[in-house]
N, C-alpha and C positions, 0 to 999 in steps of 0.2 A: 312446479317444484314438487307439490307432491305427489306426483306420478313417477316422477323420475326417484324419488324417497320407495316409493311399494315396487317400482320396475328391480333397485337395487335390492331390498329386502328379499322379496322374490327368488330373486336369481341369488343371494347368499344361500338362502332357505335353501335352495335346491343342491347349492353345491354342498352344505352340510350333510346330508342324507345319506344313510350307508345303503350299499348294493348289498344284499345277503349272501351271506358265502358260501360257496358250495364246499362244504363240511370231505362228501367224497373226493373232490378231484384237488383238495387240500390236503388230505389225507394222503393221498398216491401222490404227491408231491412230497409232503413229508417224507412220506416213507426210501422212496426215490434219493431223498440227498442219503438215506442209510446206505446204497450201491459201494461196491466196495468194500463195506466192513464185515466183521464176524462178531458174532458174541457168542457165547458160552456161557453154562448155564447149567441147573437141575431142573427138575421136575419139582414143584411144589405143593401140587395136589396131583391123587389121592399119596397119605401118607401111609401107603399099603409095601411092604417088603414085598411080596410076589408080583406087586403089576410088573408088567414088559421092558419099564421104561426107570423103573428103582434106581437109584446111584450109578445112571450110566450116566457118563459128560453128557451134555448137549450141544450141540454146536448150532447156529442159524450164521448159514452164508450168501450175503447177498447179492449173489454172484455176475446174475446179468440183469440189464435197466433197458426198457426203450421207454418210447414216451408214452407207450399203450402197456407195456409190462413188465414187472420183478418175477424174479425167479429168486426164491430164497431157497438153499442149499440145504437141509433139515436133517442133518447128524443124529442117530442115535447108537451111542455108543462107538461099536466097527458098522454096524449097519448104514452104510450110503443111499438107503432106496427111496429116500423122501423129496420132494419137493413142494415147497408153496408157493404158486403160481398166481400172482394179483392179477387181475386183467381190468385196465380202463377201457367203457367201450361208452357207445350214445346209449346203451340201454344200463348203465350204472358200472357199478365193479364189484370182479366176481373174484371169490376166492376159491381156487380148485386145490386137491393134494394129489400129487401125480406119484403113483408107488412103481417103482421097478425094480425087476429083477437084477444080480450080479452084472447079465451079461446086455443087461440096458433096455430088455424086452419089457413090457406089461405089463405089470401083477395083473391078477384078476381082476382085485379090488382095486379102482384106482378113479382118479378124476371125477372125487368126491367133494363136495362143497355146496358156494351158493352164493346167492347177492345180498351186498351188505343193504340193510332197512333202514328205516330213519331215525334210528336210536343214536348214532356215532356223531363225534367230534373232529376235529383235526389234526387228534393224534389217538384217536381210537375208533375203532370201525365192529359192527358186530356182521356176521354174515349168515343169515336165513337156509340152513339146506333148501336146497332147489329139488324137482321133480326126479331129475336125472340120480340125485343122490338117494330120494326116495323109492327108488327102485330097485337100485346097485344093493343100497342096505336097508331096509326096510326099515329097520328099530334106530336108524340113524333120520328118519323122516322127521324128528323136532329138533335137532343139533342145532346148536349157535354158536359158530367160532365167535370168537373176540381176538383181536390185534389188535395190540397198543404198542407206544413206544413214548416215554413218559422225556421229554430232552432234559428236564433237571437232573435227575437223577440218573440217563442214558439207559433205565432200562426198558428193554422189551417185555411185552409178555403177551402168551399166546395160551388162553383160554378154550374150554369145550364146556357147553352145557348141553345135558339132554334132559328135555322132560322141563324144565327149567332150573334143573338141578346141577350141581356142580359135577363136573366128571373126569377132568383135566386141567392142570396149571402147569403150564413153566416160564418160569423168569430168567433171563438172561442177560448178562452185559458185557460193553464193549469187553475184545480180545484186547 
């Protein structure tokens, strides 16, 4: 009888016990049910009248999903040339910004990013410039994007640090 008492316990015990979550590929799920929506938005840092990106709308469109990657649409102002590209892969997920030209061509600068590190959540991820980005921009070699997308409140925000310093914010919500 009491074997059969610790066999039961045992086997409760085990079925109690959490599996630890994989925080990235929860994340790219999260993110994922966003497919289909837009939000709009400002800039909320720096509070500078002359940066690039001052009182122009913002729009994030999430435009296409597989089950390896988003493509968010990145509006500024008239300017179409942005994109943020998540990528789920076996070696984590990467966040790239793919800049083009009008006529759909290359910018120079482009397919800048990194892999997110083990700082992030479920519905926030931070991403490490990578090598590739440390090249393309040199003074971009400490960047840390941050994506988040907060579901209570529905908004997005998409964060830049350099240096460990604040250097971009914008907030966004549903269209």
């Amino acid at each position: 009888m009491k074997k059969t008492g610790l066999i039961i316990l045992v086997a409760f015990l085990s079925a109690c016990q959490h599996k630890p979550v994989n925080t990235k590929a929860t994340f790219f799920e999260n993110l994922s049910s966003l497919c289909g929506q837009v939000f709009t938005g400002y800039s909320t840092f720096p509070d500078d009248p002359k940066h690039d990106f001052a009182g122009k709308l913002l729009v994030a469109n999430f435009s296409e999903c597989s089950a390896e990657e988003i493509r968010v649409k990145f509006v500024v102002g008239e300017n179409h040339s942005r994109t943020w590209v998540i990528t789920q892969s076996d070696k984590g997920l990467l966040l790239k910004h793919d800049h083009r030209h009008e006529d759909g061509t290359l910018d120079e600068i482009t397919n800048y990013g990194g892999w997110a590190n083990e700082n992030g959540t479920t519905w926030q991820q931070h991403f490490q410039a990578d090598q590739e980005t440390a090249d393309l921009i040199p003074a971009a070699a400490t960047n840390v994007w941050m994506l988040a997308f907060d579901p209570q409140s529905k908004v997005l925000t998409y964060d830049l640090k350099r240096h460990d310093l604040p250097r971009y914010q914008a907030k966004l919500k549903p269209k």
